[in-house]
ModelCIF file with pLDDT and N, C-alpha, C, O atoms, coordinates in Angstrom:
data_MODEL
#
_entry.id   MODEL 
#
_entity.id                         1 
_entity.type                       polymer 
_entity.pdbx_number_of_molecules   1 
#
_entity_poly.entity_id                      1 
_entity_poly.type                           'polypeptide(L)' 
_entity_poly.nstd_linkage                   no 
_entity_poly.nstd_monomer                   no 
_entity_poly.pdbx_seq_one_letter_code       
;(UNK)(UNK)(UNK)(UNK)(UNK)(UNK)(UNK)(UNK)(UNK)(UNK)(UNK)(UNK)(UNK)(UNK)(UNK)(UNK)
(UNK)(UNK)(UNK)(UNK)(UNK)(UNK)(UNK)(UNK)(UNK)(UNK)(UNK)(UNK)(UNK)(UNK)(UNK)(UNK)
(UNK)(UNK)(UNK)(UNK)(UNK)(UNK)(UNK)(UNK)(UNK)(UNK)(UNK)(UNK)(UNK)(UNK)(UNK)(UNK)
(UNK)(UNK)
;
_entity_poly.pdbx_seq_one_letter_code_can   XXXXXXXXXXXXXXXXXXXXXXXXXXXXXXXXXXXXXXXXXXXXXXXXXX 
_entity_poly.pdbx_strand_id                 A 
#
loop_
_entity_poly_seq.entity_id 
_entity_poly_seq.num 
_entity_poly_seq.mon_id 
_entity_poly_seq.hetero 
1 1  UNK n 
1 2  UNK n 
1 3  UNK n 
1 4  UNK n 
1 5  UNK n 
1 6  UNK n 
1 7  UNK n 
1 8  UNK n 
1 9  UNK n 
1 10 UNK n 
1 11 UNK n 
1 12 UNK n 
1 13 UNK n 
1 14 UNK n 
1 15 UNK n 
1 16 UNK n 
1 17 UNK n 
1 18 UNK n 
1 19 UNK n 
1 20 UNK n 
1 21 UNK n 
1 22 UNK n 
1 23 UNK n 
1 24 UNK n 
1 25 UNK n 
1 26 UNK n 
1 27 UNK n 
1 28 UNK n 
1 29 UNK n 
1 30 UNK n 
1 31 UNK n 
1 32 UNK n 
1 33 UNK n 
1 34 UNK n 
1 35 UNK n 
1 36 UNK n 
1 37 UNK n 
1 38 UNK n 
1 39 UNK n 
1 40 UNK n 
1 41 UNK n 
1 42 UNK n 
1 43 UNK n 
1 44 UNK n 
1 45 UNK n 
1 46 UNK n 
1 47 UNK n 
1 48 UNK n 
1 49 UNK n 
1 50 UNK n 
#
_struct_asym.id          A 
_struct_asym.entity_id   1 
#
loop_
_ma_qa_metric.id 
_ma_qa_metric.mode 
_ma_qa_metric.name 
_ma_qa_metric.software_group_id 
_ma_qa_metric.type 
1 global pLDDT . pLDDT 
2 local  pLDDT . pLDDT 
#
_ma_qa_metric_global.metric_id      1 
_ma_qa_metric_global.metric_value   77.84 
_ma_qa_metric_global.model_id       1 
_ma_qa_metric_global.ordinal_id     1 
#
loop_
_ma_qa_metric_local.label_asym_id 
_ma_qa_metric_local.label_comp_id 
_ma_qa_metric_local.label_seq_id 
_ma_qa_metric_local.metric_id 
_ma_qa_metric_local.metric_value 
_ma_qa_metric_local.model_id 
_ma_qa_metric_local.ordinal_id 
A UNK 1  2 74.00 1 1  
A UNK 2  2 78.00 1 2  
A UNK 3  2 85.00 1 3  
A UNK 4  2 84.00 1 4  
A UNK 5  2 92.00 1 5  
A UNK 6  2 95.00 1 6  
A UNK 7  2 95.00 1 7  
A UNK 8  2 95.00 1 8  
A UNK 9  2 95.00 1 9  
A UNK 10 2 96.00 1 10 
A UNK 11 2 96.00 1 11 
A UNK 12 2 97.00 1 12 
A UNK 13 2 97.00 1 13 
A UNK 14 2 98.00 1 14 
A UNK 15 2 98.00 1 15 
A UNK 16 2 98.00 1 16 
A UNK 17 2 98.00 1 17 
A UNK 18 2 98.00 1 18 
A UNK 19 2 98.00 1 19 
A UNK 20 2 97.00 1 20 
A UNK 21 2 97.00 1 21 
A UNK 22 2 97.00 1 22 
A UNK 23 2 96.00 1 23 
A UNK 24 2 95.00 1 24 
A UNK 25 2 95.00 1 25 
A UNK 26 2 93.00 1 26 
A UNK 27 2 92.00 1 27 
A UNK 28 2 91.00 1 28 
A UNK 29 2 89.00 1 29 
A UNK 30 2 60.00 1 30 
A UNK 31 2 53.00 1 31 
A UNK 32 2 59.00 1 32 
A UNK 33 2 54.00 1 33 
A UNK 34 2 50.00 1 34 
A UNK 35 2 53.00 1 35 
A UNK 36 2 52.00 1 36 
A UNK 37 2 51.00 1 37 
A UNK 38 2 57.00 1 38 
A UNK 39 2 52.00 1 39 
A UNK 40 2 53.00 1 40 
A UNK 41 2 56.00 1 41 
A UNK 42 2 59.00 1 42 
A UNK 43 2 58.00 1 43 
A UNK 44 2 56.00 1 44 
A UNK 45 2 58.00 1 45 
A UNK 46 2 66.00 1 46 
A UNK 47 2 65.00 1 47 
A UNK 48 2 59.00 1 48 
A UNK 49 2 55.00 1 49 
A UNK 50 2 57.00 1 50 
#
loop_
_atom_site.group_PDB 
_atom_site.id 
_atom_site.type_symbol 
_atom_site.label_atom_id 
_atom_site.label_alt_id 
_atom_site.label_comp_id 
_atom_site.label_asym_id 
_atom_site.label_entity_id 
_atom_site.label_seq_id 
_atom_site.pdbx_PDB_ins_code 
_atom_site.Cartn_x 
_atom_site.Cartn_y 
_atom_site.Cartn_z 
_atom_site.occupancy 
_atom_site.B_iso_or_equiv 
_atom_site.pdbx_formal_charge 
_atom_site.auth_seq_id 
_atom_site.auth_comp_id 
_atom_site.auth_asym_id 
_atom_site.auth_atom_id 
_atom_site.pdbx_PDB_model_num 
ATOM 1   N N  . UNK A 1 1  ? 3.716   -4.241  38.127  1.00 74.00 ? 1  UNK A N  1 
ATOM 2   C CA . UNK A 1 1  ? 3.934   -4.644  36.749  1.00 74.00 ? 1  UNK A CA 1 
ATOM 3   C C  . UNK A 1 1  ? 3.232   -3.639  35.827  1.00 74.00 ? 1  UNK A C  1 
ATOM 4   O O  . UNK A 1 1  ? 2.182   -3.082  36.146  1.00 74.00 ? 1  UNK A O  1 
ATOM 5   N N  . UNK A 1 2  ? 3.838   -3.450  34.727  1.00 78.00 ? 2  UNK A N  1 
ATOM 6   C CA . UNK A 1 2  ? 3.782   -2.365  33.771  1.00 78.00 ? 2  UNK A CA 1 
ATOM 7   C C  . UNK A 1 2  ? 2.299   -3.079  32.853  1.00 78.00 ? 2  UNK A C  1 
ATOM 8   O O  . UNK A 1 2  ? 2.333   -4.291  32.641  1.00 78.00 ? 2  UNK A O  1 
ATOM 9   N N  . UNK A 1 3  ? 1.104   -2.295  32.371  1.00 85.00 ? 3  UNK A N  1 
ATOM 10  C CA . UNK A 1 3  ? 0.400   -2.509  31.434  1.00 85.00 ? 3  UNK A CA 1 
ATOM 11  C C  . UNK A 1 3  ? 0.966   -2.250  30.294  1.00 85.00 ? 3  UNK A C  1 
ATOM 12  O O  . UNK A 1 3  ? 1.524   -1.190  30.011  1.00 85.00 ? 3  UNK A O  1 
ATOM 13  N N  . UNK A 1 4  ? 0.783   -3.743  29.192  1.00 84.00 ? 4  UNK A N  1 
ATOM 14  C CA . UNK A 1 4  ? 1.176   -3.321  27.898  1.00 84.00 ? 4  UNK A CA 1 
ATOM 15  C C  . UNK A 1 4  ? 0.306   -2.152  27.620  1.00 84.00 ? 4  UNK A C  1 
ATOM 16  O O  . UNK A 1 4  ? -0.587  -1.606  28.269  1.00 84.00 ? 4  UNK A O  1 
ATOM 17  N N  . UNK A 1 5  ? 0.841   -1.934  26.450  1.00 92.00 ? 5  UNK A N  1 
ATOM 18  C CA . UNK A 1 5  ? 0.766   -0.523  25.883  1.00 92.00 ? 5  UNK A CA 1 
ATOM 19  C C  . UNK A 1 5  ? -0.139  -0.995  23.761  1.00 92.00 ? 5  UNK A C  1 
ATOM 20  O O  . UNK A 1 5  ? 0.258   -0.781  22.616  1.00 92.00 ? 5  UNK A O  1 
ATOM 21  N N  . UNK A 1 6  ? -1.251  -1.587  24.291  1.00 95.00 ? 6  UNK A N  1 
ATOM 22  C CA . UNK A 1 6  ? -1.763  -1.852  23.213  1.00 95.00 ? 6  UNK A CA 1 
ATOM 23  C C  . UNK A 1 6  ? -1.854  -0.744  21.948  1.00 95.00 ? 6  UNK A C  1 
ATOM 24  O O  . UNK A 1 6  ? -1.354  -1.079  20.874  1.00 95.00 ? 6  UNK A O  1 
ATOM 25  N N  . UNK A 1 7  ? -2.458  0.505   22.070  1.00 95.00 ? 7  UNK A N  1 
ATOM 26  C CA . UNK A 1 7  ? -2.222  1.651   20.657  1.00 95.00 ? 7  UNK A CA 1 
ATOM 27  C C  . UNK A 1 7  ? -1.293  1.827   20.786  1.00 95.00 ? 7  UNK A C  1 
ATOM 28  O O  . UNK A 1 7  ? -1.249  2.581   19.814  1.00 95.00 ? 7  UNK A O  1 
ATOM 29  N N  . UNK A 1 8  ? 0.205   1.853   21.331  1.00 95.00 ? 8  UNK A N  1 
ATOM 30  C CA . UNK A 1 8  ? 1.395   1.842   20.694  1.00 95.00 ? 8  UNK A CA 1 
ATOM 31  C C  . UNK A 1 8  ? 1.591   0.670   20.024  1.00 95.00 ? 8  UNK A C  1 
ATOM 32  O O  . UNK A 1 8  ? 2.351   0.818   19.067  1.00 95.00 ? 8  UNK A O  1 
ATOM 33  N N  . UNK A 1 9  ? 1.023   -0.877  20.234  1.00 95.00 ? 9  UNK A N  1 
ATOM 34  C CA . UNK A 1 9  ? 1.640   -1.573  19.337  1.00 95.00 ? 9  UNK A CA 1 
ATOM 35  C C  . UNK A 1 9  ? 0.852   -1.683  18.167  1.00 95.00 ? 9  UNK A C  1 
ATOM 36  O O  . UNK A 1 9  ? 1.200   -2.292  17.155  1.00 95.00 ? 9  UNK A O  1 
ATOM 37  N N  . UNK A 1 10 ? -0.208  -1.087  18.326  1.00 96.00 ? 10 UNK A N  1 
ATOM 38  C CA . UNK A 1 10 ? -1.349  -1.014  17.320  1.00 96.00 ? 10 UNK A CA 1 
ATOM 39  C C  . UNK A 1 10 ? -0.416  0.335   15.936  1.00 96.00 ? 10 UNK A C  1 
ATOM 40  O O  . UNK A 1 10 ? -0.108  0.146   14.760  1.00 96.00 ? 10 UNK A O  1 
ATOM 41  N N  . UNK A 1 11 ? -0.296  1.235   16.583  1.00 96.00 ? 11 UNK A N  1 
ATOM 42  C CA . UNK A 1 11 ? 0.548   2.327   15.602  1.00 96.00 ? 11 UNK A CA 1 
ATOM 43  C C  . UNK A 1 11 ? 1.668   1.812   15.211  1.00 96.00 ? 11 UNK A C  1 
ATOM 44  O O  . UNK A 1 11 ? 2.086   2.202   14.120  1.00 96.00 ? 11 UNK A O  1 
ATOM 45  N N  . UNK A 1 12 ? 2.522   0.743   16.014  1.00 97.00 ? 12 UNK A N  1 
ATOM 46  C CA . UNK A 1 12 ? 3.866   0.499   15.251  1.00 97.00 ? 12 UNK A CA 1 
ATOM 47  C C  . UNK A 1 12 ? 3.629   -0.559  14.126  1.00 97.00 ? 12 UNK A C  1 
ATOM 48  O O  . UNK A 1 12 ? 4.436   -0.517  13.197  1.00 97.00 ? 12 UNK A O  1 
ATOM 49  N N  . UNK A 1 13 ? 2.404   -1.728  14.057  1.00 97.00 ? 13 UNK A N  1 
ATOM 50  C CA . UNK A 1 13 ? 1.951   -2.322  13.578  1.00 97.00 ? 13 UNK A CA 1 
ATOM 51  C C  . UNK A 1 13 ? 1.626   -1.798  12.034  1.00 97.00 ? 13 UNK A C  1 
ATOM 52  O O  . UNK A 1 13 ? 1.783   -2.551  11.073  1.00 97.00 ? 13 UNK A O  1 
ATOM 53  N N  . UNK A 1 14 ? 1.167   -0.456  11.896  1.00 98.00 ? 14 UNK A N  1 
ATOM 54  C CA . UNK A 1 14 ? -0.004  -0.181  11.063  1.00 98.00 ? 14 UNK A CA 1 
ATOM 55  C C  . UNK A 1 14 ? 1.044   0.753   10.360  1.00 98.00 ? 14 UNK A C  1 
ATOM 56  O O  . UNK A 1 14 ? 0.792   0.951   9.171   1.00 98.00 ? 14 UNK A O  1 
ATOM 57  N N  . UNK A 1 15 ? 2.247   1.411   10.883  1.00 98.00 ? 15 UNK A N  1 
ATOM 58  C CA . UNK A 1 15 ? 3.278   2.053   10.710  1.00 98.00 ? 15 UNK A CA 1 
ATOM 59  C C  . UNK A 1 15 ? 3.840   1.239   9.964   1.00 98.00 ? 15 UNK A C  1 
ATOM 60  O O  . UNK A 1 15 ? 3.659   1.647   8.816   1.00 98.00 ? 15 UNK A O  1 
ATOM 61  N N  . UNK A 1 16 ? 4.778   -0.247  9.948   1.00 98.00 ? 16 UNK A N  1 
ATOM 62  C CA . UNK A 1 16 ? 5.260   -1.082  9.108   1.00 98.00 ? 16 UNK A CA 1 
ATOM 63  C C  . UNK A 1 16 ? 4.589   -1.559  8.287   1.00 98.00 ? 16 UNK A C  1 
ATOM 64  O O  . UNK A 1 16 ? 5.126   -1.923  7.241   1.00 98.00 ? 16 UNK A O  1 
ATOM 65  N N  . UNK A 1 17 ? 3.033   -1.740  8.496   1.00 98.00 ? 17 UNK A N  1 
ATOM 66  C CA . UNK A 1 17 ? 1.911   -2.355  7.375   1.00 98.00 ? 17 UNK A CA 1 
ATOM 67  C C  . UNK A 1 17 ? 2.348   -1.475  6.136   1.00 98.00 ? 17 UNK A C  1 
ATOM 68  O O  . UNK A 1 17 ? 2.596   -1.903  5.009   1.00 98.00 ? 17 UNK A O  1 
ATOM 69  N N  . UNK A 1 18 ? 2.410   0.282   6.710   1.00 98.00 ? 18 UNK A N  1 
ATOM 70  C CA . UNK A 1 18 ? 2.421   0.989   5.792   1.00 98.00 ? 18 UNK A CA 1 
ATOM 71  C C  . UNK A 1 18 ? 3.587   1.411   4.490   1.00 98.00 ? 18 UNK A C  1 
ATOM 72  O O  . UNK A 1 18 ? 3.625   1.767   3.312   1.00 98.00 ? 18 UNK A O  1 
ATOM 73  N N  . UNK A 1 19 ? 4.337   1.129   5.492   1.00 98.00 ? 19 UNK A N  1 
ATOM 74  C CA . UNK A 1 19 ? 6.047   1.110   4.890   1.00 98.00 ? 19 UNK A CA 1 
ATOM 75  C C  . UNK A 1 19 ? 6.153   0.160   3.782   1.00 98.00 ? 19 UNK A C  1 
ATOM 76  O O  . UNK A 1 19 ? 6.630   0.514   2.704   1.00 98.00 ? 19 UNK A O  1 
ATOM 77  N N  . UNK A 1 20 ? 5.648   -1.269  4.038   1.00 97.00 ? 20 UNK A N  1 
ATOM 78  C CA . UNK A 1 20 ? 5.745   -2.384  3.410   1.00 97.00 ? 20 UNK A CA 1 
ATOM 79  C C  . UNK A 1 20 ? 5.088   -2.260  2.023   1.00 97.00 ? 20 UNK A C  1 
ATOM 80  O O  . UNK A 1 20 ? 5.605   -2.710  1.001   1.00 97.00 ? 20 UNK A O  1 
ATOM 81  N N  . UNK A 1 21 ? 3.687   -1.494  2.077   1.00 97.00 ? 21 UNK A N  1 
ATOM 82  C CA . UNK A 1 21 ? 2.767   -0.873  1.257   1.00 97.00 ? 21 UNK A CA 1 
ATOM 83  C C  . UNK A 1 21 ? 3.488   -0.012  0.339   1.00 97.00 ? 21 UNK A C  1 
ATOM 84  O O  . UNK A 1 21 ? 3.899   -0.395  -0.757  1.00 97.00 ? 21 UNK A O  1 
ATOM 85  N N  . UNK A 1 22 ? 3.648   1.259   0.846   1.00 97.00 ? 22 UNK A N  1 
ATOM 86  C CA . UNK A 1 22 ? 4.960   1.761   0.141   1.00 97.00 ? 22 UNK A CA 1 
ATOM 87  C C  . UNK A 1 22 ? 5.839   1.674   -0.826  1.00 97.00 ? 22 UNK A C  1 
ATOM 88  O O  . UNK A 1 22 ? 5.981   2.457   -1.766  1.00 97.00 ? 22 UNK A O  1 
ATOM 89  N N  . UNK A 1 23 ? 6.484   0.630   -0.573  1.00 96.00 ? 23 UNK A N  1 
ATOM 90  C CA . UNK A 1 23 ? 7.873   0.203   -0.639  1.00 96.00 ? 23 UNK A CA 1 
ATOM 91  C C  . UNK A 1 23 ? 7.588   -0.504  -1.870  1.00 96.00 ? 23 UNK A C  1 
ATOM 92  O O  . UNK A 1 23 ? 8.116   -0.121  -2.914  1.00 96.00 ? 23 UNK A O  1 
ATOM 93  N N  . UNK A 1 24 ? 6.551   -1.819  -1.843  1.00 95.00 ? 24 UNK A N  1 
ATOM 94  C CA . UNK A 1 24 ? 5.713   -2.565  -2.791  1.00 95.00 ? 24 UNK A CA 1 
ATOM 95  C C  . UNK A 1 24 ? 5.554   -1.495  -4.343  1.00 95.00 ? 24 UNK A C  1 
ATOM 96  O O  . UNK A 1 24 ? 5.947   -1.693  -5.493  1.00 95.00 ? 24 UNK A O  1 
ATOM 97  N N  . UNK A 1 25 ? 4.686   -0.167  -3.614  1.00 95.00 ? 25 UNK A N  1 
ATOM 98  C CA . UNK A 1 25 ? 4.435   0.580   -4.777  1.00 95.00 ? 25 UNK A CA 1 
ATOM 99  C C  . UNK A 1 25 ? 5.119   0.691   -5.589  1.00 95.00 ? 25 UNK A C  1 
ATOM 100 O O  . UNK A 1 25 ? 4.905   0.436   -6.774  1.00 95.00 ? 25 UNK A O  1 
ATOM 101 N N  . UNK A 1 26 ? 6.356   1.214   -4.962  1.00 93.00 ? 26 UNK A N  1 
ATOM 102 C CA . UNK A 1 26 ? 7.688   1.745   -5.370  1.00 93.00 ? 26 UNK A CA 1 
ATOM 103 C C  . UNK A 1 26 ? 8.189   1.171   -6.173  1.00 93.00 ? 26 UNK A C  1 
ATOM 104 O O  . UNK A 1 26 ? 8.695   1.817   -7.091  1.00 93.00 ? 26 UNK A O  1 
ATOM 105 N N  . UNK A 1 27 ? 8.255   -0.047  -6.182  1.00 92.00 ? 27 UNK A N  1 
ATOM 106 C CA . UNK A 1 27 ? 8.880   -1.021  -6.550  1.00 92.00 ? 27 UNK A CA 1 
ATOM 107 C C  . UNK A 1 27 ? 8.061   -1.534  -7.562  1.00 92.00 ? 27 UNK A C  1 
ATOM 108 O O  . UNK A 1 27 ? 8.636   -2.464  -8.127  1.00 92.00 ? 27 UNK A O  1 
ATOM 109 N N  . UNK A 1 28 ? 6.660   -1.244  -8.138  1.00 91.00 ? 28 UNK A N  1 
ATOM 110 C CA . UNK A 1 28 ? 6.080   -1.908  -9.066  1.00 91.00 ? 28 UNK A CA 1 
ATOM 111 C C  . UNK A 1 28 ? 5.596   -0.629  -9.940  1.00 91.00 ? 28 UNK A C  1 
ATOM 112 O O  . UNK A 1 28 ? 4.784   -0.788  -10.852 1.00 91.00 ? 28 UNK A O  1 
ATOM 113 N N  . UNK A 1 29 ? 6.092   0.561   -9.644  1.00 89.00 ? 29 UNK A N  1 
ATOM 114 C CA . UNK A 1 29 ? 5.705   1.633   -10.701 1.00 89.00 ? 29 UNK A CA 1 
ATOM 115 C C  . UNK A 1 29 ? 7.123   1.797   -11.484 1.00 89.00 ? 29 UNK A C  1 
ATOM 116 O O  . UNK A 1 29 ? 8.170   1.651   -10.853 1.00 89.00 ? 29 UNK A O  1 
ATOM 117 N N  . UNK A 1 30 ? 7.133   2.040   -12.583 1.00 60.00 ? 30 UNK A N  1 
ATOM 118 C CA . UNK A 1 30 ? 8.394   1.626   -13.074 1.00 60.00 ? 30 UNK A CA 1 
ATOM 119 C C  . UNK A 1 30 ? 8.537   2.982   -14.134 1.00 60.00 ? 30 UNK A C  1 
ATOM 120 O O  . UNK A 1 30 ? 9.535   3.209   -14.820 1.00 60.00 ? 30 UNK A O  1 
ATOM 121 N N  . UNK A 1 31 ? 7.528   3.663   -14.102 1.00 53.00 ? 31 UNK A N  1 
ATOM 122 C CA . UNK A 1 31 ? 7.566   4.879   -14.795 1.00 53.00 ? 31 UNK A CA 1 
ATOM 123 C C  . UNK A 1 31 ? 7.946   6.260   -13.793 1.00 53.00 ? 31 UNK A C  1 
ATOM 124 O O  . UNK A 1 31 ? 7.097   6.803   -13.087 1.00 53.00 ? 31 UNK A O  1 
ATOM 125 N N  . UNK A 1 32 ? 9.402   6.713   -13.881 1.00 59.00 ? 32 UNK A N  1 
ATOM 126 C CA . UNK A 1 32 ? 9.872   7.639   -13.417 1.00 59.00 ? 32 UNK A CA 1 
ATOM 127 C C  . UNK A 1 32 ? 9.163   9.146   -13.434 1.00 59.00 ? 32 UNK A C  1 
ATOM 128 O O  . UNK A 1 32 ? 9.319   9.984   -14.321 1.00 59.00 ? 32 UNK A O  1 
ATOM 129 N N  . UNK A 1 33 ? 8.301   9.296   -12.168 1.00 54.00 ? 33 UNK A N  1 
ATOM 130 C CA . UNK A 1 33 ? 7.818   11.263  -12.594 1.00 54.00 ? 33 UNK A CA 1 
ATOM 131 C C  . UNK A 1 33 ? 6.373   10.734  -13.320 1.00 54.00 ? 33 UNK A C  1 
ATOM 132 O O  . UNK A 1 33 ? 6.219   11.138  -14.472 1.00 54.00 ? 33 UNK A O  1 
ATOM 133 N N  . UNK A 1 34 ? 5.629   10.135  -12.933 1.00 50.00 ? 34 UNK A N  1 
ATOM 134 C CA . UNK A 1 34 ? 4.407   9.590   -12.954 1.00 50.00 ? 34 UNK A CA 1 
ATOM 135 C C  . UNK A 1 34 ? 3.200   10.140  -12.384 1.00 50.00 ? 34 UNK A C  1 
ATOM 136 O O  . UNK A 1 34 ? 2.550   9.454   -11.595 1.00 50.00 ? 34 UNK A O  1 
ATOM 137 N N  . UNK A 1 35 ? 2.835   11.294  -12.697 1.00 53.00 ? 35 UNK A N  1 
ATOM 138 C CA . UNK A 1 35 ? 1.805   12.030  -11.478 1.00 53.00 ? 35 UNK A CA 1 
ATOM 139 C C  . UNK A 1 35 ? 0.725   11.246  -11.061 1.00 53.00 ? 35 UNK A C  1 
ATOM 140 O O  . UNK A 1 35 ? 0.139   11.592  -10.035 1.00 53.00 ? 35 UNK A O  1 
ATOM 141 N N  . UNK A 1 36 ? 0.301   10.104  -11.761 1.00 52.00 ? 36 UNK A N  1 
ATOM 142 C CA . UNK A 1 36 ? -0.744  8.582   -11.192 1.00 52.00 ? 36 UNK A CA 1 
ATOM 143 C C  . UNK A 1 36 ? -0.261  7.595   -11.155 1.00 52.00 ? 36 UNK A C  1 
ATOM 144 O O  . UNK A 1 36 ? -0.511  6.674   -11.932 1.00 52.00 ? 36 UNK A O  1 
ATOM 145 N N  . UNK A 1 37 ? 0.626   7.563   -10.144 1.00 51.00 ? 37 UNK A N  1 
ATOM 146 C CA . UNK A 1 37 ? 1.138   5.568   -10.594 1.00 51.00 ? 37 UNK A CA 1 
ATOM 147 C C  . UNK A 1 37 ? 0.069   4.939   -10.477 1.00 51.00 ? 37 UNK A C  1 
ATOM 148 O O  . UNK A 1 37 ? -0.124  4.032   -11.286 1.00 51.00 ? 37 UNK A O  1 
ATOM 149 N N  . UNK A 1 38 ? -0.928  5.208   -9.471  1.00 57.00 ? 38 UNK A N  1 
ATOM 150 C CA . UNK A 1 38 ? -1.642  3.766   -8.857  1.00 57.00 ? 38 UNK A CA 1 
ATOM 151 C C  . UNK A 1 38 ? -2.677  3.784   -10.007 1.00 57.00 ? 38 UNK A C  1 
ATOM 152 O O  . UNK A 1 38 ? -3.795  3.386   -9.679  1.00 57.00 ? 38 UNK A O  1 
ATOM 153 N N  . UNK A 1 39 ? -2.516  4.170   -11.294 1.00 52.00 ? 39 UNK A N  1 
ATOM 154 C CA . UNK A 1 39 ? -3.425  4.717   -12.087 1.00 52.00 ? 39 UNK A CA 1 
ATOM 155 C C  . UNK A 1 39 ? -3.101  3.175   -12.614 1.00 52.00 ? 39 UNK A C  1 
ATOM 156 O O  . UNK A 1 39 ? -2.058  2.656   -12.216 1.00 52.00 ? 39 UNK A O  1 
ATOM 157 N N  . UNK A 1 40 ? -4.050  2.374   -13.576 1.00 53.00 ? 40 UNK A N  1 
ATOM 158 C CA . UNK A 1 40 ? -3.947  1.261   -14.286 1.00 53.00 ? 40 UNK A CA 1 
ATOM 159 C C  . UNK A 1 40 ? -3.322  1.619   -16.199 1.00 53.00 ? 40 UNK A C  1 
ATOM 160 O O  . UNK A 1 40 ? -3.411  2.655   -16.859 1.00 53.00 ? 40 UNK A O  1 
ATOM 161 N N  . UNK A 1 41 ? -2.864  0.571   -16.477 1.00 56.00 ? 41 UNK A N  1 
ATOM 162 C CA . UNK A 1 41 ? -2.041  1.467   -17.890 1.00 56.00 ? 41 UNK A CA 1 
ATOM 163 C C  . UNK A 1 41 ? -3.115  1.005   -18.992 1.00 56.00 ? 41 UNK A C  1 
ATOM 164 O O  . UNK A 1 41 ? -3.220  1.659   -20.030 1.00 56.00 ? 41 UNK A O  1 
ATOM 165 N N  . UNK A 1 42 ? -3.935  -0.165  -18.752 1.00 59.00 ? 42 UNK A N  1 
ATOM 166 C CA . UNK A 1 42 ? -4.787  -0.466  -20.045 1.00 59.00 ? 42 UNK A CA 1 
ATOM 167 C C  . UNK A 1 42 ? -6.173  -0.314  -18.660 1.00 59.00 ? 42 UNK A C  1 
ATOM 168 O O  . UNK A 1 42 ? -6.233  -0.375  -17.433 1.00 59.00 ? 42 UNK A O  1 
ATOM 169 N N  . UNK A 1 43 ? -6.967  -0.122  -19.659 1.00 58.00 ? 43 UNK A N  1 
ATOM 170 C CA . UNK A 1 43 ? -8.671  0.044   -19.139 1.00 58.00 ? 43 UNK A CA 1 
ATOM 171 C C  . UNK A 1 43 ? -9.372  -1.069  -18.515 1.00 58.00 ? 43 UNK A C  1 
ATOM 172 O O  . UNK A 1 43 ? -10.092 -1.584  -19.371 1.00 58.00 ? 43 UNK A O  1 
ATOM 173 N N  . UNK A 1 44 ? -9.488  -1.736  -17.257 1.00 56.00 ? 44 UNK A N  1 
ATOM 174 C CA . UNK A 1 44 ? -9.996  -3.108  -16.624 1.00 56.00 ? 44 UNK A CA 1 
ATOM 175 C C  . UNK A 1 44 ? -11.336 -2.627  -16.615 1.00 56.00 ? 44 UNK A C  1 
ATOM 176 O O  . UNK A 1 44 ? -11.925 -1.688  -16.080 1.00 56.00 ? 44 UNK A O  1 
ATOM 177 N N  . UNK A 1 45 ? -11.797 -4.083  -17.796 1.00 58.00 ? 45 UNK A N  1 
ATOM 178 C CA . UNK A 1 45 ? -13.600 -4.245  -17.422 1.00 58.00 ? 45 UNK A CA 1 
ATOM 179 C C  . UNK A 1 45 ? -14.291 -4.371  -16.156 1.00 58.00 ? 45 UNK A C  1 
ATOM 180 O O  . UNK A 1 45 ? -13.743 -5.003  -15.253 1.00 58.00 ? 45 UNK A O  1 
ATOM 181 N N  . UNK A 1 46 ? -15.098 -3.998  -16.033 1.00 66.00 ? 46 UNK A N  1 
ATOM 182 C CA . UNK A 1 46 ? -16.077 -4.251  -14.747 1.00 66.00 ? 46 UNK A CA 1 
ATOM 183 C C  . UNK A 1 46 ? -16.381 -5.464  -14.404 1.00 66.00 ? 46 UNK A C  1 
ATOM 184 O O  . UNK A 1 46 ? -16.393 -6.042  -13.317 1.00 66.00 ? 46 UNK A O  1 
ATOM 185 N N  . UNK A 1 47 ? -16.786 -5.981  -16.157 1.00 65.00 ? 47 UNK A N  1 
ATOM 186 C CA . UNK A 1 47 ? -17.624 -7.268  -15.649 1.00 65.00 ? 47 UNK A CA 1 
ATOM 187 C C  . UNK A 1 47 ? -16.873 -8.695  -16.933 1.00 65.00 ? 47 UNK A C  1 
ATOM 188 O O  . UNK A 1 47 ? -16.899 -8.700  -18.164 1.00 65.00 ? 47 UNK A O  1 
ATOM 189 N N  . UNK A 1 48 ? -16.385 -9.554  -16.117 1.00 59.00 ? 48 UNK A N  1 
ATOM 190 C CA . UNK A 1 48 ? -15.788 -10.318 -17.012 1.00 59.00 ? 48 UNK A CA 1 
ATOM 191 C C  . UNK A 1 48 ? -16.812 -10.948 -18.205 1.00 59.00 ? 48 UNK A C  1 
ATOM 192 O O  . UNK A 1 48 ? -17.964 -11.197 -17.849 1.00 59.00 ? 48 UNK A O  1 
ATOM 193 N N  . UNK A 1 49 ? -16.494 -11.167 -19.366 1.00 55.00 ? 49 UNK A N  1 
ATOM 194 C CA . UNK A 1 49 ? -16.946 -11.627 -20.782 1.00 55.00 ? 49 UNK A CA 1 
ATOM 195 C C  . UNK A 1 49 ? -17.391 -12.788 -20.717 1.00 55.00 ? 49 UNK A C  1 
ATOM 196 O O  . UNK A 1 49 ? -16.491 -13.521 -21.127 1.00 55.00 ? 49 UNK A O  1 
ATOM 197 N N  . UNK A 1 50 ? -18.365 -13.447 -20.405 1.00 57.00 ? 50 UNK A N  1 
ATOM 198 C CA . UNK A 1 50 ? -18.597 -15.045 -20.603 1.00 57.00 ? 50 UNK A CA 1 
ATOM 199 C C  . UNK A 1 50 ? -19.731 -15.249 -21.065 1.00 57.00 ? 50 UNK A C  1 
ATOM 200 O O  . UNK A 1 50 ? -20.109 -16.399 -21.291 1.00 57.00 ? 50 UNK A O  1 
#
């Protein structure tokens, strides 16, 4: 009997994690030719106001 093959399912795993990641981005940057998407568009405080 064959041993699974755990770092292959570990790479195909982390391979679709990544795609999914991706894809997400893609799909939530909405500005075409953007040299920072993952950049934020207004300035987030550090520390919330209370």
């Amino acid at each position: 009997m064959a041993k699974p093959n755990y770092r292959h399912a570990k790479k195909q795993k982390e391979a679709t994690r990544k795609a999914r990641q991706d894809a997400k981005q893609q799909r939530r940057s909405n500005v075409p030719g953007a040299d920072a998407p993952d950049l934020p568009v207004e300035p987030v405080p550090a520390k919330p106001v209370a």
